[in-house]
N, C-alpha and C positions, 0 to 999 in steps of 0.2 A: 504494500500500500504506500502510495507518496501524494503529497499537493501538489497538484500542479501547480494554480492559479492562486493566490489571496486578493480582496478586494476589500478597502476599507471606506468608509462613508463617516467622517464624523466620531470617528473611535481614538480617545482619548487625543494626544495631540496630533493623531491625522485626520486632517481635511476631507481629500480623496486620494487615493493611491490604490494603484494598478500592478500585481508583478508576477512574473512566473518566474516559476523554480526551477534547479533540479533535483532530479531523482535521486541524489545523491547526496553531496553537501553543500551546504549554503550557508555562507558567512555574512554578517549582517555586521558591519563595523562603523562606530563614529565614536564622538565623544559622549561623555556620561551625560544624560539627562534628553539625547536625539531621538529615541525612541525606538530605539531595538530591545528593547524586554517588552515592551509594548505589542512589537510586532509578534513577539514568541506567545504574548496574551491572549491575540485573537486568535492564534492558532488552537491555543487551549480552550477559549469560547466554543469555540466550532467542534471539537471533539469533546468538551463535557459541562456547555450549556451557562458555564460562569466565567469569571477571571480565576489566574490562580492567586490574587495580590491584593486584590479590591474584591470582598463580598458584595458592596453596594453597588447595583446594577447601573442607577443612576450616574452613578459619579466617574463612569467611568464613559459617556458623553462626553464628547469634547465642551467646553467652556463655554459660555453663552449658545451653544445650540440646542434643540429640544428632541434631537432624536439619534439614534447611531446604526447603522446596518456593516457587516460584515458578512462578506461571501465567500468560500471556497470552493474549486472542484478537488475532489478526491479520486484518485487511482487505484482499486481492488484490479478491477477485468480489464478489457478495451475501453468499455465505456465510463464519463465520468458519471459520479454523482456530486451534483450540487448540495451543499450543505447554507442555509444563512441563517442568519440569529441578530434581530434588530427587535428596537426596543423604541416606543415612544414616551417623553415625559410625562408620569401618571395614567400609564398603560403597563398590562399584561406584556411579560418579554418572549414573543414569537419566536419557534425554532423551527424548519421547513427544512425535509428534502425532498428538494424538487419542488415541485408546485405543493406537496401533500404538508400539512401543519402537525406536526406529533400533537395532539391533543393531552399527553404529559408528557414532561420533557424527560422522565427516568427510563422512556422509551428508547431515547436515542441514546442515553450512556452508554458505553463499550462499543458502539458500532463503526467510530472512529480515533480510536486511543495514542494518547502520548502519553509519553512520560518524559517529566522535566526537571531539569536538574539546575536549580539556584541558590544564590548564597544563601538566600535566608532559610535552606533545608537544615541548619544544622539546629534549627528549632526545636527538629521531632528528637532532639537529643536533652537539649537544654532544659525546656518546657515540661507541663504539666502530662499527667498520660492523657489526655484530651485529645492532643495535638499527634498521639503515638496513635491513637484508634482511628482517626480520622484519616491518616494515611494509611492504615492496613483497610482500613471500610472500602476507602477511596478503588483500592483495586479489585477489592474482593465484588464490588458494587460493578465493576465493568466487566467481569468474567462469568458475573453470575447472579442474573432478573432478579431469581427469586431470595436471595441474599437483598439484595436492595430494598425488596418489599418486608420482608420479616422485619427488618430495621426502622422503615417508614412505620413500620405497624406498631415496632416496640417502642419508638420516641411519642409516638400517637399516645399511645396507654397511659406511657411515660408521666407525658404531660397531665392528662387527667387524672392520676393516682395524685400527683402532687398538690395541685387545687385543689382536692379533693381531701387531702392532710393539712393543708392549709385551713381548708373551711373549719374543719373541727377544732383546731387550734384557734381561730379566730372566735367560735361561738362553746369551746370548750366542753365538747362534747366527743363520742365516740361512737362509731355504729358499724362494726364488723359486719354485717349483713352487704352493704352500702360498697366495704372496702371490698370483701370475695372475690367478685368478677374481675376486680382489677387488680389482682393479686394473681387469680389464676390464667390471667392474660400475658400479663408480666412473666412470670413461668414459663410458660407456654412458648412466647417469644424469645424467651430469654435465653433457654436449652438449647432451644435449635440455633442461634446465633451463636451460642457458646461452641456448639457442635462443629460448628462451620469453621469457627475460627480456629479450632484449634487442628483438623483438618487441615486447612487452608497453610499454616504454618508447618506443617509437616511438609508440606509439597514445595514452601517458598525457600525455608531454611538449607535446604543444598545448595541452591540454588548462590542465596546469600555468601553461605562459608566459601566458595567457591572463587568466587568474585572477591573478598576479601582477603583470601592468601595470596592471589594472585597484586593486589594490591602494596601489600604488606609484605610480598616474598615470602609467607611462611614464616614471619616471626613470630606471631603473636597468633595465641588464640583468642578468637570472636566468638558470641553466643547471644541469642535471645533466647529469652522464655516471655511465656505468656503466663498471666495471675487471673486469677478471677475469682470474688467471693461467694459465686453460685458454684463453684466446682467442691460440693463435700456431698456427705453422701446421704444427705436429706436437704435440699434449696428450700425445701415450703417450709420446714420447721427455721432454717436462718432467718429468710424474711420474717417469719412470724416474730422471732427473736428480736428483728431489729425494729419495730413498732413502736417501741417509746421513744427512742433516738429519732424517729423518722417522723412522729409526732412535736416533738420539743424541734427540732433542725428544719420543718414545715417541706421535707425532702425527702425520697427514697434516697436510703444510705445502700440496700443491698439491689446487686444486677449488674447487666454484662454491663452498662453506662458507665459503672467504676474498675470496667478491665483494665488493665493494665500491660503492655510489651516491657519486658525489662532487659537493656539493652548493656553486657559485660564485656571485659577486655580481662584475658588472664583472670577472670574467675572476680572482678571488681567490675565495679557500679561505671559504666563507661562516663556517666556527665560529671561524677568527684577525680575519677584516676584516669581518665585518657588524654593525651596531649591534643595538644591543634591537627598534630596530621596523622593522629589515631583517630581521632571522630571526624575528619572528612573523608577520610579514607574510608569509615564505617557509614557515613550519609551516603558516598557513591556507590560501595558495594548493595545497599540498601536499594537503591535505584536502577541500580543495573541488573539485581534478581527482579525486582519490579518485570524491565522488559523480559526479560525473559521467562516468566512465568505469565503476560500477556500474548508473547508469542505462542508461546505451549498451546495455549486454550483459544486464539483465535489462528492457530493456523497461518499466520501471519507477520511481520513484523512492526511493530509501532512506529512512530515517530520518534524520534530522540531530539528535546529539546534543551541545549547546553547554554546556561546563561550567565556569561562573565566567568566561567568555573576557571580559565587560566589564570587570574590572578588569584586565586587562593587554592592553585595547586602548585608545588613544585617540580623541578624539572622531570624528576624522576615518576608521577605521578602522571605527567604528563605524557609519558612517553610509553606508559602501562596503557592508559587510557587509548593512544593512536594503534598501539600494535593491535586492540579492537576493531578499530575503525579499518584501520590497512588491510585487517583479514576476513572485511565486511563481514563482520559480528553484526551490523546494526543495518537497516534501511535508511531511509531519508533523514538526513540530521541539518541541527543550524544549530547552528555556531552564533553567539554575540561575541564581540572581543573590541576595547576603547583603543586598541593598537594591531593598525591595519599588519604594521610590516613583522608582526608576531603570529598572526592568523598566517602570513603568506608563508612563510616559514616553514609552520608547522606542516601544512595540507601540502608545500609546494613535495614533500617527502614521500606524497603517496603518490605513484604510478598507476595509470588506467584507474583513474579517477574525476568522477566530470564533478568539479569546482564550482563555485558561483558565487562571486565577493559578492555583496552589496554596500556601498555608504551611504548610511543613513543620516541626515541633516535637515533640523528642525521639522520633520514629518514627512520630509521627501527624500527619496530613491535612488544612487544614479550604481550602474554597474561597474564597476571596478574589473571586476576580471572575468571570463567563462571562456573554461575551456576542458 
């Protein structure tokens, strides 16, 4: 699968812009703030319905205008498929392939997948387990409908079990009767999402280790696990258990919501004991099993979208990462990089390779190299 075409209307600081790709790699160079992570945005629009940087759909409209369209064509067969995803000020944000409107947009998740790799990934290291679930949902949500739906189902329940411990805490009252259904919804949902994931993680985890010796040379050992306070050998009696904490907190304390990935180096806590280039190393290798457990399950290869990652890898990182590329390990990739003659460089080392700079400045395009 590769884009051909990108087409931007009014999306963040471009105007209109027109560009075709290639199948291969595409460098997007200028200076910081020109709008090449912008352009690696729409891409991510178009394969999963949002930005990956800005949740708010609105703001991410260009400045004084009141609407934004984005169009790509995509390459599976011979033929393209059109993908656009436009949005008007104080409207419903439309997602269309082709002339047909997905009447939900969790329709079109997985049907066009990237996966993107930027600075601010070292979050899912740093951060809350929030921010660790949301990237493992995130894939597990585009390889698999009904994974998406359990989840839409169990934040649904989610939400009204909590109001719902709210209200009695407000009026000081209690009515188990009232709570049941939404206790053995929560369960219900709960198991099978737990099922999933931990499933799910047996299939990623080679995957991962893999990717990270290769990284690292084989110094260090990597590990995740997965935690979860539904995993004992009675869930309904825990929840029951946690009922007065969940009444005093006006919050479910127990369920897959408080999972957890716990992410080690050498058998320690990676966000207290790993260095700066133990946990980027551990972000890419994390990313890089990403595609390749999207490829596994779509028969296919994703997108790889690389943004700014030269300046916070070293040389030697660098060069782990190309002998990927050089052995087309990957499908269609872009590159961002604020130093053209450093992109040229690198890519100029790969042989039977079709290239394709672009420089980007203030919202516009011009080509720089293909060949």
């Amino acid at each position: 699968m590769h884009l051909e075409s990108l087409e931007l209307l009014n999306f963040k600081n471009y105007e209109e812009i027109n560009l075709q790709f290639s199948p291969e790699i595409n460098c997007l160079t200028g200076n910081n703030g020109s709008g090449k992570t912008n352009m690696l945005d729409a891409i991510h629009y178009l394969s999963l319905t949002k930005s990956a940087f800005n949740p708010v759909d609105s703001q991410n409209i260009r400045h004084e205008e009141n609407f934004m369209v984005i169009r790509g064509a995509f390459y599976k067969t011979e033929k393209p498929e059109i993908i656009q995803c436009s949005l008007q000020q104080g409207q419903r944000k439309v997602v269309k392939q082709g002339k047909k409107q997905y009447e939900k947009l969790g329709e079109h998740i997985g049907r066009y997948p990237v996966v993107l790799i930027a600075p601010n990934d070292t979050d899912v290291i740093r951060e809350g387990s929030e921010i660790r679930r949301k990237f493992f949902d995130s894939i597990l949500s585009q390889i698999d409908q009904q994974y998406l739906q359990w989840l839409l189902q169990y934040n649904h329940v989610l939400k009204q079990r909590n109001s719902l411990l709210k209200h009695f805490a407000e009026k000081n009252t209690l009515d188990r009767d009232l709570l049941e259904p939404y206790d053995q919804q929560l369960l219900h949902f709960g198991l099978l999402i737990l099922g999933a994931r931990k499933e799910f993680l047996n299939e990623y985890l080679p995957f991962f280790l893999s990717h990270y010796q290769n990284l690292s040379e084989g110094k260090e050992k990597a590990e995740i696990r997965h935690e979860s306070n539904l995993e004992v050998e009675d869930p309904a009696a825990e929840l029951s258990r946690s009922l007065r904490r969940d009444l005093a907190l006006q919050r479910s304390n127990t369920g897959i919501h408080k999972d957890d990935y716990v992410f080690e180096i050498e058998g320690h806590p990676l966000k207290k004991w790993g260095s700066q280039g133990q946990q980027k190393s551990f972000v890419i290798a994390l990313k890089l099993a990403h595609f390749d457990v999207m490829r596994q399950h779509k028969g296919y290869k994703p997108i790889l979208l690389l943004d700014d990652i030269f300046d916070k890898l070293d040389d030697h990182r660098i060069a782990r990462l190309m002998e990927l590329v050089s052995g087309h390990t990957f499908g269609q990739l872009f590159v961002t990089d604020a130093r053209p003659e450093r992109t040229e460089r690198i890519f100029q080392q790969l042989p039977d390779t079709e290239v394709r700079v672009f420089k980007i400045e203030k919202g516009k395009a011009t080509i720089l190299k293909d060949a």
